[in-house]
N, C-alpha and C positions, 0 to 999 in steps of 0.2 A: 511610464516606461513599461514594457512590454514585455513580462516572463516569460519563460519556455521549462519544459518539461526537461526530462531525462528519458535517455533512451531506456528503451525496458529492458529486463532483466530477466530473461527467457530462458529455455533449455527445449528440448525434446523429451524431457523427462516432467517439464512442470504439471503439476495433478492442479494446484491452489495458486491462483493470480491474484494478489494483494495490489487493490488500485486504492490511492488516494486520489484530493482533490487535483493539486499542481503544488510542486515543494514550496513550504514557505522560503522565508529571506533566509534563515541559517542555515536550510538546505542549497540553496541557490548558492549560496557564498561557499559553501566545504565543499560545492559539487558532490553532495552524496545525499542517497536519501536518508529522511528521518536525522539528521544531524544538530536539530536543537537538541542540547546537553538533556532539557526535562522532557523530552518526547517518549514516553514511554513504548514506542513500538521494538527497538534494542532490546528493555526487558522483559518485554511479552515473550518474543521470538525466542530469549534464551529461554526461558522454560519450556517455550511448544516442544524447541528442540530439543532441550535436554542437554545445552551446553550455556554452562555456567558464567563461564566468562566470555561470551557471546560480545558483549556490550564494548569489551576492553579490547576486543582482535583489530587488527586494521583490518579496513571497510574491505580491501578485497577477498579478504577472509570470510568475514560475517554476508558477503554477497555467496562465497564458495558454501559457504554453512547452510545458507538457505535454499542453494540450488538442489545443495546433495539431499535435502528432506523436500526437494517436488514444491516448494517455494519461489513463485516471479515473481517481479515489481513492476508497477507502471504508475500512471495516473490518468486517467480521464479525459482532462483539461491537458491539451496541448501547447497551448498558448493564451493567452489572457493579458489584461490589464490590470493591475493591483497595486494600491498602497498597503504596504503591511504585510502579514501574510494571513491575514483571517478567510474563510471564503465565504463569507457576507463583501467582500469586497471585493471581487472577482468581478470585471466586466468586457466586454468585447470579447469573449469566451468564444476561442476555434477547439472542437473537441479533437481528443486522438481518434480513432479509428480502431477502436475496442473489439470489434467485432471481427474485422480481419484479423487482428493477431489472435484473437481467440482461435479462429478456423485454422490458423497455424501451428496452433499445439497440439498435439495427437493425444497425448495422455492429460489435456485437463479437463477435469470432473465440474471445477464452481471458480468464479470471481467471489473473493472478500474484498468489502467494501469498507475501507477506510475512514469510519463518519457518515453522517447523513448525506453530506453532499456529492459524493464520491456515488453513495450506495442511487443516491435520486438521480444522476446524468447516467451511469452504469446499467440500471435497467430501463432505464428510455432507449439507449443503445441496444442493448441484447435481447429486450425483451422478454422471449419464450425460449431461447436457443441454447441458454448454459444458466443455470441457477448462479442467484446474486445471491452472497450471504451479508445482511449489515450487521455491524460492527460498531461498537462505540470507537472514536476515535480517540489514537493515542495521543493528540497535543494536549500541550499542556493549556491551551486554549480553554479544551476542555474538562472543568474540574471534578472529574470524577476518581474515585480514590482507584489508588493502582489495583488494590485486588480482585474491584468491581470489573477493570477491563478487563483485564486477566482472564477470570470467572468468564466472562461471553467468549472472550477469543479463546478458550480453551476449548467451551462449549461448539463453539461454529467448527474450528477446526484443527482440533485433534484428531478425529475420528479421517479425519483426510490426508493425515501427514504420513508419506513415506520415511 
């Protein structure tokens, strides 16, 4: 079966594009991103932002939360074949078109990359034209402890949030 993406989550004010690879299954199913319950991107973000209960808002809240601090979403992978949602299982991969919508934000600075796989398609794409920041990813795929992610994504980009 053959996933798709979500449309991105843009503004005219985004400074920092947060791409992941393509939403896994729990994402797919709530139509939201980041919506596995142990994904720990909900509690990164509440802290970048400095709202607490970030995690607990309805999703068109915590999408308003991220717009107002210069925070987009996308992914990379626009469409794909996958069992699962791991991206070791991603195949017949059509990518998004990263690069246009980059050229259409006026005020963004960098892509954050969502994991390695995200951060490896991301600058095949862009290149030299807008700095990639990689990022340890927040699935829970990935077992690295919360503070540890925390700690980088504080480090890549605080220093970038409106």
């Amino acid at each position: 079966m053959r996933k798709h993406c979500f449309e991105p989550v843009v503004d005219a004010h985004t400074r920092v594009l947060v791409v992941g690879s393509l939403p896994g299954d729990a994402s797919l199913s709530a139509a939201e991103y980041y919506a596995h319950p142990r994904n720990a991107f909900w509690p990164v973000m509440a802290a970048l932002t400095a709202s607490p209960d970030l995690a607990a808002r309805p999703y068109a809240e915590r999408l308003a939360c991220l717009l107002a601090h210069g925070v987009g979403l996308w992914d990379v992978v626009g469409s794909a074949r996958r069992s699962g949602s791991l991206d070791a299982a991603l195949r017949d991969v059509e990518a998004n078109d990263l690069a246009a919508l980059c050229v259409r934000l006026p005020a963004l600075v960098a892509v954050a990359c969502n994991g390695a796989a995200a951060y490896a398609r991301a600058r095949r794409q862009l290149a030299q034209t807008i700095p990639c920041i990689a990022l340890p990813s927040t699935s829970p795929a990935h077992a690295r402890p919360f503070a540890e992610k925390l700690a980088a994504w504080q480090q890549g980009l605080a220093p970038l949030l409106g």
